[in-house]
C-alpha positions as CSV (number, residue, x, y, z in Angstrom):
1,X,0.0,0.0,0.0
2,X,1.1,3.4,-0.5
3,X,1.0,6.4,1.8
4,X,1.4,10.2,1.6
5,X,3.2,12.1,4.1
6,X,2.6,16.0,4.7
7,X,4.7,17.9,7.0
8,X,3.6,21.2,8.4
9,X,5.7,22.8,10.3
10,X,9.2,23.1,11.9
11,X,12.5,21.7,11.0
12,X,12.0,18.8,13.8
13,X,8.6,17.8,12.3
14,X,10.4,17.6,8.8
15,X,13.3,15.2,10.4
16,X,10.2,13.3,12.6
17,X,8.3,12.7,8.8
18,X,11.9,11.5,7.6
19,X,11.6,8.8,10.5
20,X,8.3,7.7,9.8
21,X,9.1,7.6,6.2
22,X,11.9,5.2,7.4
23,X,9.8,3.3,9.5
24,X,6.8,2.9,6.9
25,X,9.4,1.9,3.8
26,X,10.7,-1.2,6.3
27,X,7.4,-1.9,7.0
28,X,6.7,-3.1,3.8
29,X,4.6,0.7,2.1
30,X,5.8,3.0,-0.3
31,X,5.8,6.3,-0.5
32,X,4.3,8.7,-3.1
33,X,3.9,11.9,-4.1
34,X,0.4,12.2,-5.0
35,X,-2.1,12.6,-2.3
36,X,-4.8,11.0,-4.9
37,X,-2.4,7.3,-5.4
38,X,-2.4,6.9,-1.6
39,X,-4.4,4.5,0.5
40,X,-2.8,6.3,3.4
41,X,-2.9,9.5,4.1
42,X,-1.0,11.1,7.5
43,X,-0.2,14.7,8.1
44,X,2.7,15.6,11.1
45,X,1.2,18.4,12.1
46,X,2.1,21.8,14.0
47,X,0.7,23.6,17.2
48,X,3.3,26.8,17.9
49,X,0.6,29.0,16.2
50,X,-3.4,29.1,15.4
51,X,-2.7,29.4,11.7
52,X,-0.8,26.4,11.7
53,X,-3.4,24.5,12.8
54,X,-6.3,25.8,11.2
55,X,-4.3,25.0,7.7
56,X,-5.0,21.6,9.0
57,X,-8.0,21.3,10.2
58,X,-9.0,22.8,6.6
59,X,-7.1,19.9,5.2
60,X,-8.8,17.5,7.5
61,X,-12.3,18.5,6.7
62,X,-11.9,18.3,3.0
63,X,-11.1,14.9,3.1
64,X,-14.4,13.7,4.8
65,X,-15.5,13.2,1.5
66,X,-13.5,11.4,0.0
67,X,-12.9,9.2,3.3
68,X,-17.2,8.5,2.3
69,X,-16.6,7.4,-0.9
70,X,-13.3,5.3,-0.3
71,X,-13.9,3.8,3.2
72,X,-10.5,1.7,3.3
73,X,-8.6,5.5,2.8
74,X,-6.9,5.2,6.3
75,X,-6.0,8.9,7.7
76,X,-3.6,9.8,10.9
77,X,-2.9,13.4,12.2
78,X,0.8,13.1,13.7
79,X,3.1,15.0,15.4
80,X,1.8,18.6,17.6
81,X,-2.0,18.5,17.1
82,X,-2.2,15.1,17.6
83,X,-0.6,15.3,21.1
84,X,-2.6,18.5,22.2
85,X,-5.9,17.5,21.3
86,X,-6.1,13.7,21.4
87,X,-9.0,12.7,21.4
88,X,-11.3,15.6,21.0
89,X,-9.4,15.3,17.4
90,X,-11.6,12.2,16.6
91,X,-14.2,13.6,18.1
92,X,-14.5,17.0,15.8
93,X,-13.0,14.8,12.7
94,X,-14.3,11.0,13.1
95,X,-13.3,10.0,10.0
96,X,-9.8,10.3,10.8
97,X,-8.8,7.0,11.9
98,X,-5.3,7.7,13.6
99,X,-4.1,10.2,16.1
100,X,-0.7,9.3,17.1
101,X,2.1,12.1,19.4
102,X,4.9,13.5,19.7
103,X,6.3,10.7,21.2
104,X,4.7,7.8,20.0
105,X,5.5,7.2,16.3
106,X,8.5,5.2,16.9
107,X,5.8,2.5,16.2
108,X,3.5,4.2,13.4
109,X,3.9,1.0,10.9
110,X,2.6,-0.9,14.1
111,X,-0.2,1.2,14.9
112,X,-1.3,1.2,10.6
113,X,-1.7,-2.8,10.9
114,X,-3.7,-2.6,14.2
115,X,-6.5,-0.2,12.4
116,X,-6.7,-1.9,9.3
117,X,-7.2,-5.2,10.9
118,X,-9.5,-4.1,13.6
119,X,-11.3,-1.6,10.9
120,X,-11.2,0.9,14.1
121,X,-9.4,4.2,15.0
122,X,-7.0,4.8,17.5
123,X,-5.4,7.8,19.4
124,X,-1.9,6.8,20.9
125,X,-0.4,10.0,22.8
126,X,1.4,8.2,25.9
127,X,4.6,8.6,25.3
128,X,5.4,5.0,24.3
129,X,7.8,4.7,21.6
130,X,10.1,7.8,20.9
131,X,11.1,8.2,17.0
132,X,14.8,8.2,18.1
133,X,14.3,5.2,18.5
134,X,13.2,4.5,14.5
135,X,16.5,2.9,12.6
136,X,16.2,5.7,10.0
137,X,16.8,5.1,6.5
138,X,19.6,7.9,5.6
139,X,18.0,7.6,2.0
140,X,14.6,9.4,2.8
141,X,15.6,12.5,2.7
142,X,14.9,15.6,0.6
143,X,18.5,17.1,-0.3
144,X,21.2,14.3,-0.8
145,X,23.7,16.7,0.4
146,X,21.5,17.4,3.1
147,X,20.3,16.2,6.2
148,X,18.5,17.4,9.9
149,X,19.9,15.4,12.9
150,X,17.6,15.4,16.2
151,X,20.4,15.7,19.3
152,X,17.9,16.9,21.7
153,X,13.8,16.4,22.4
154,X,11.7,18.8,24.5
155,X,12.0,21.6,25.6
156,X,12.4,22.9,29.7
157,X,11.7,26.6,29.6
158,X,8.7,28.0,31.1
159,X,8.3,30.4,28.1
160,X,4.6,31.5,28.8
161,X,3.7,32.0,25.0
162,X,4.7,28.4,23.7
163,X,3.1,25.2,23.9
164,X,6.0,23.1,22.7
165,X,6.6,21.7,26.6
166,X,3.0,20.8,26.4
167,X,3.6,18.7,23.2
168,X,6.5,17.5,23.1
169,X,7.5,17.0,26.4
170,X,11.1,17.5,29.2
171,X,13.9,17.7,27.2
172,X,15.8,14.5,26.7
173,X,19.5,14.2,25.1
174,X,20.2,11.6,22.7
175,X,24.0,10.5,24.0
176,X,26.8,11.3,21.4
177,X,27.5,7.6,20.6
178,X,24.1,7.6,19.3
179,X,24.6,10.7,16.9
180,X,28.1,9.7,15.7
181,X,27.4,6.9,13.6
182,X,24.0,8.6,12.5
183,X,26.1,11.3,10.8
184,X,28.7,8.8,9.3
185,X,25.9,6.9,7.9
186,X,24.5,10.3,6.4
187,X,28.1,10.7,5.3
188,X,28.9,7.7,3.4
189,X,25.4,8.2,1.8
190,X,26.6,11.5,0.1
191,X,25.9,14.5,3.2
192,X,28.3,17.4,3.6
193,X,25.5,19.3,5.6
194,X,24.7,18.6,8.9
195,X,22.1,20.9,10.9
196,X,21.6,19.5,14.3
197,X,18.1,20.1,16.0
198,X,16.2,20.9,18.9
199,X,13.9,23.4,21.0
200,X,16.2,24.6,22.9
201,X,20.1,22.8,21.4
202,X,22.6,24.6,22.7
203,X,21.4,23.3,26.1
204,X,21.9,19.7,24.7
205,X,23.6,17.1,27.5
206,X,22.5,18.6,30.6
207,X,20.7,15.7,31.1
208,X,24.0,13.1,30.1
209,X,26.6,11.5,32.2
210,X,29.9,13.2,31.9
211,X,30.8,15.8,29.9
212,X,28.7,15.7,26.8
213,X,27.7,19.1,25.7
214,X,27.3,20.9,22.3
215,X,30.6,22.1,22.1
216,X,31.7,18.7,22.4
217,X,29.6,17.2,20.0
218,X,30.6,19.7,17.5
219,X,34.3,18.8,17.8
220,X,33.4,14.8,17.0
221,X,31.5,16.0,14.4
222,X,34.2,18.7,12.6
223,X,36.5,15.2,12.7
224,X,34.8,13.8,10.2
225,X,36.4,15.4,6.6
226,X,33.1,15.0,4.1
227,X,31.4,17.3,5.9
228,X,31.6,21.1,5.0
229,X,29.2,22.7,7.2
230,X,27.7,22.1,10.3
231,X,25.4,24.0,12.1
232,X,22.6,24.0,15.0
233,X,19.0,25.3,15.4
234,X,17.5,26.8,17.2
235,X,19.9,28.3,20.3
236,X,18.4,29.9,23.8
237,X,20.8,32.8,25.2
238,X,20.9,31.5,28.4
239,X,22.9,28.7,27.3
240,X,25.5,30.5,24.8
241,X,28.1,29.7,27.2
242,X,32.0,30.5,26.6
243,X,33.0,27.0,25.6
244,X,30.4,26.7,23.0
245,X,31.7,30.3,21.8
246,X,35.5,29.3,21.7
247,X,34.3,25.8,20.1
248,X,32.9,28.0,17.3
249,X,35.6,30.2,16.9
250,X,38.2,27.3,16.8
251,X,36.2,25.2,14.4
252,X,35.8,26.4,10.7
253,X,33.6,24.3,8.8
254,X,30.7,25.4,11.9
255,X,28.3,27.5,10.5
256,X,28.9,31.5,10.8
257,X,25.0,32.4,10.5
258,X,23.9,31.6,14.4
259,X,19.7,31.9,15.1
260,X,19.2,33.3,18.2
261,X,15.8,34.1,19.1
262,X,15.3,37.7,21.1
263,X,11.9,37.0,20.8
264,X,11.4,41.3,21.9
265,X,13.7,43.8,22.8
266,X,11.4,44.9,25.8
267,X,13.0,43.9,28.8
268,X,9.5,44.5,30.6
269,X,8.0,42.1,27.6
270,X,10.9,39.6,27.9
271,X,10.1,39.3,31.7
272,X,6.2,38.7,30.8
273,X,7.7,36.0,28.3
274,X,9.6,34.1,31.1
275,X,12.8,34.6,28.8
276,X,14.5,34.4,31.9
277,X,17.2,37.3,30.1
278,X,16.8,40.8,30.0
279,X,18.0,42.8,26.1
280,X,21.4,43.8,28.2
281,X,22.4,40.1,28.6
282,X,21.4,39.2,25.2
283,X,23.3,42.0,23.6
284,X,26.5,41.0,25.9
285,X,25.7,37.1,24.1
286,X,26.0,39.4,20.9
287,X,29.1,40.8,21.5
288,X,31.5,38.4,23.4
289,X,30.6,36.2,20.3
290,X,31.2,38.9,18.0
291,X,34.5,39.8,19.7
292,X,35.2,35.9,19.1
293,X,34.0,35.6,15.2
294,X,33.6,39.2,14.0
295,X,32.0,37.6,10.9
296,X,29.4,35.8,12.3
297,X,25.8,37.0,11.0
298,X,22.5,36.4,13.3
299,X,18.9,35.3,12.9
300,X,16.2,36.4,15.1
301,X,12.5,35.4,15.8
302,X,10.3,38.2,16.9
303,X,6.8,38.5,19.0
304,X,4.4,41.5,17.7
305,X,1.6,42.3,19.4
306,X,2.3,40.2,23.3
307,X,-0.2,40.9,25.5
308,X,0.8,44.2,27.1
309,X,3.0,45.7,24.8
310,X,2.9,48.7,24.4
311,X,4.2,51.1,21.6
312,X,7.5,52.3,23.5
313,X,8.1,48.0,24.1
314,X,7.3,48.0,20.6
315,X,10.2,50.7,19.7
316,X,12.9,48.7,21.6
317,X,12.3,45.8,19.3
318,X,12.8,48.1,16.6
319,X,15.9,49.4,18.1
320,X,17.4,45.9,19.3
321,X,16.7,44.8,15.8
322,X,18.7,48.3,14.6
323,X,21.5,47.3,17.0
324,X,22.1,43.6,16.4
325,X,21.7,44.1,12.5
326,X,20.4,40.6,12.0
327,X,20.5,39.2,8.7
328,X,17.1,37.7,8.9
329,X,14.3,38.2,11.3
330,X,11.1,36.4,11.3
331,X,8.2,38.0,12.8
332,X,4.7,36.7,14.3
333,X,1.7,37.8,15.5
334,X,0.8,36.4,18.3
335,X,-1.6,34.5,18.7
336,X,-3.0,32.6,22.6
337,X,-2.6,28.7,22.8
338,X,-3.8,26.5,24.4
339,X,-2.2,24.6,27.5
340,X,0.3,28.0,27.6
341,X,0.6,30.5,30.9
342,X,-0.2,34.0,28.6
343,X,-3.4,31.6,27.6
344,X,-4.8,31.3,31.0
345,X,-3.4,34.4,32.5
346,X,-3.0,37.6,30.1
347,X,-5.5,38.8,28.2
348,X,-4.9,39.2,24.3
349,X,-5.2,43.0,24.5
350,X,-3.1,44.5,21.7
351,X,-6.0,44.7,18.6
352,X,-4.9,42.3,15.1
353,X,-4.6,45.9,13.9
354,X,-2.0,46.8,15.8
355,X,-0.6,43.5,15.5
356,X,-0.1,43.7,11.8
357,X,1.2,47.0,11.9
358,X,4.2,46.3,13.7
359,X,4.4,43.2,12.2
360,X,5.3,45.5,8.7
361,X,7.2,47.7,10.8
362,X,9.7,45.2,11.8
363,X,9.7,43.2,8.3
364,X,10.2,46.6,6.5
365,X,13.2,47.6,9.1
366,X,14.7,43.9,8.3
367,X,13.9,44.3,4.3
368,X,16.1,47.6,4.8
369,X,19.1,45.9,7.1
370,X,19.4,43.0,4.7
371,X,19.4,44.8,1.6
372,X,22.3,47.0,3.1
373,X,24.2,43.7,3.7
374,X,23.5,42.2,0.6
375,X,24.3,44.6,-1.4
376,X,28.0,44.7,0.6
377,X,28.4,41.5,-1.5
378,X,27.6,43.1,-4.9
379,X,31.3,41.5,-6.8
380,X,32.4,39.1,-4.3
381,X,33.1,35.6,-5.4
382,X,30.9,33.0,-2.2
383,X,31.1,29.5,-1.9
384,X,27.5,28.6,-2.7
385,X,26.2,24.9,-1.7
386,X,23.6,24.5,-4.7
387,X,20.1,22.8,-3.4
388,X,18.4,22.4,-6.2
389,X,15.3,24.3,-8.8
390,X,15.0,28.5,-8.0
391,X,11.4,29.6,-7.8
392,X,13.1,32.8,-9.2
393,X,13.0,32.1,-12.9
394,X,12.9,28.6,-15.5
395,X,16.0,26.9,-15.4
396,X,17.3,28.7,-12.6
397,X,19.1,27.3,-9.6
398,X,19.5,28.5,-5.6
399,X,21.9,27.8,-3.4
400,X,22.8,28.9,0.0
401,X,25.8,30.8,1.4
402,X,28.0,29.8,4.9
403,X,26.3,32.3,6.1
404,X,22.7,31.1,4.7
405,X,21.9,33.9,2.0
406,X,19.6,32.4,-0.4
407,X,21.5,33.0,-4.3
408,X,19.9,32.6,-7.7
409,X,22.1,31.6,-10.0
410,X,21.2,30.6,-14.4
411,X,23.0,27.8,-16.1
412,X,23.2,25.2,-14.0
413,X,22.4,21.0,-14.6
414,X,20.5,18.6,-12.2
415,X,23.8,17.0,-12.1
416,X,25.4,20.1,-9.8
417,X,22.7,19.9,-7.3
418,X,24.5,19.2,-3.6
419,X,28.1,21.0,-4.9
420,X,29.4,23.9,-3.7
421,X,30.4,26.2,-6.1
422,X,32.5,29.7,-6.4
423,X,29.5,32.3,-7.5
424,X,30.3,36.0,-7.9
425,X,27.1,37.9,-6.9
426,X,25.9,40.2,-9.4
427,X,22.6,41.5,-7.8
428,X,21.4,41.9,-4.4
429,X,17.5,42.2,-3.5
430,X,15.6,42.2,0.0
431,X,16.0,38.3,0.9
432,X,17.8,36.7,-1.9
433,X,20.9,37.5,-4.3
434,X,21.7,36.4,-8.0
435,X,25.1,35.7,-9.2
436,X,27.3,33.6,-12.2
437,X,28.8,30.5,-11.3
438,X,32.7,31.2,-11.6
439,X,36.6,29.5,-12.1
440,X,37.6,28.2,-8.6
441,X,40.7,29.5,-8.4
442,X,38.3,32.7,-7.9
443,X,37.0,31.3,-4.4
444,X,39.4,33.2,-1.6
């Protein structure tokens, strides 16, 4: 039989579909494109904001009929939703047939046989089989050069905006003897890209015997010569600690673009947050790295519209933003979940017209930054890591930069996709830049 498998989503659901994937093809099904060839149908599904989910409910309710007309069409919601909602899932949507967590679809394939022999749903959210504990198949992935490694579940903070503690449970580090041969597999099977994920990674191995941290891990990992770039989403300030900053510094091939979420530049918002810094420590994160790699370029995820702020809390974003000069922000709206402290405790007082104003304001004030440092690149030759089609233009190909700038680039084969390639950059725009692929003896 074959299934379908939809991710929605953060770069953890996209490595947890990778692992069902793995789990389904050794199971016996195959995987296909088309929703309409499938017999089995499962989305891994997203709670961090209301629009995620209402994308899938959408999706869910179209399908009732269909389900009518092919009764046999088996359908499971994985992943967030699943585990927030159990079974009040069914309930609203009783033709789907599966519900399965966070922390359960380790045994997805197993769960598939039950239904279809017993011709009854079932909703498993009890944290029973963990998908680290899948043996993955390195060839289901996306990009050959490619691949997302999970070093770290969960997440601890008591961020009062976010539900991802609620749904995916305490953080739990996967020891480094279990990563290692992961990544050499990925290795031998073509990867020269690793990005190691979690909620909160750079607080990985808090929760190991002896000293196995992230700055560890990343000198096991920079050992290994096939790979050219390493890097690690998403980071908490609180745990950019001077050994991970000297790691970084002392290791080349680890990425110099470092996402680092401020989340507001309020300190009177931050504390409302339960970001457990203040904008004075986070700039001092800023700087003692910046002292260490004065090349390094940073990513930022912003809150607009957190119940309370105000217009002057809404200024210091703007101005923290000014300071840092990220080279990417991205911005939300926020919106109250469910099973979250700002749910049951603050009231959603900022209006959704005020909340897509500054929304603009900070994407305009980023649009502005990033032009300004793209256009510094305007005749510089960049090693470019090509990842396949442009959505810029027919027979176009993108790439991405050390320092993960998005670049367009015209005459390239299928054949090139996964090398890395000298590319002079001949225009700069807002979030992307276009260049010529070049000789490599022009690559500094």
């Amino acid at each position: 039989m074959k299934f379908h498998l939809r991710s929605y989503g953060c770069q953890m659901n996209r490595l947890d579909s990778e692992l069902v994937a793995s789990k389904l093809v050794q199971a016996g099904y195959e995987p296909c494109e088309e929703e309409s060839e499938a017999g089995i149908l499962l989305f891994n599904t997203c709670s961090v904001r209301d629009h995620a989910e209402n994308r899938v409910w959408s999706k869910l309710g179209a399908l009732r009929a269909r389900k009518e007309k092919e009764p046999d069409l088996l359908i499971g919601v994985l992943g967030c939703m699943a585990q927030e909602h159990k079974i009040y899932l069914r309930t609203r949507m009783p033709h789907v047939d599966l519900v399965c967590g966070t922390m359960d679809f380790g045994k997805v394939d197993e769960y598939i046989a039950e239904i279809r022999e017993k011709r009854q749903g079932l909703v498993q959210t009890g944290d029973l089989a963990s998908g680290d504990e899948v043996v993955r198949d390195v060839r289901l992935r996306p990009n050959r050069a490619q691949a997302y490694v999970n070093i770290i579940r969960g997440c601890n903070m008591p961020c009062t905006y976010c539900i991802v503690p609620a749904t995916r449970g305490l953080e739990v580090s996967r020891p480094i003897a279990e990563i290692l041969p992961e990544v050499e597999s990925l290795v031998e099977d073509g990867v020269t890209e690793v990005t190691l994920l979690g909620q909160t990674v750079n607080a990985y191995g808090h929760d190991l015997p002896g000293k196995q941290n992230l700055a560890r891990l990343l000198r096991e990992l920079h050992a290994l010569p096939p790979l050219r770039r390493i890097q690690f989403i998403t980071s908490h300030p609180n745990f950019l600690t001077r050994e991970l900053m000297e790691t970084m510094s002392e290791l080349p091939r680890v990425s110099r673009y470092f996402h680092l979420p401020a989340q507001s530049g309020s300190n009177a918002v931050l504390q409302r947050m339960k970001r457990l810094y203040t904008r004075e420590k986070y700039l001092a994160r800023i700087r003692d790295l910046r002292d260490l790699i004065p090349d390094m370029e940073f990513a930022s995820d912003w809150i607009v519209g957190y119940p309370g702020e105000t217009e002057e809390d809404h200024e210091l974003s703007k101005s923290l933003l000014e300071e840092v000069e990220f080279s990417q922000s991205y911005v939300f709206k926020y919106s109250p979940r469910p099973l979250t402290v700002a749910d049951d405790y603050f009231e959603d007082d900022v209006s959704e017209e005020t909340k897509a104003r500054r929304n603009q304001e900070l994407l305009e004030l980023q649009g502005r930054i990033s032009r300004e440092k793209n256009r510094a690149l305007l005749g510089e030759v960049v090693e470019v890591l090509v990842e396949g089609p442009s959505k810029k233009g027919e027979g176009r190909y993108q790439g991405r930069t050390r320092r993960n700038r998005i670049v367009h680039m015209d005459g390239l084969g299928t054949a090139q996709v996964g090398s890395y390639l000298p590319v002079r950059i001949d225009e700069a725009m807002h979030h992307s830049l276009v260049g010529t692929p070049v000789g490599a003896h022009e690559l500094e």
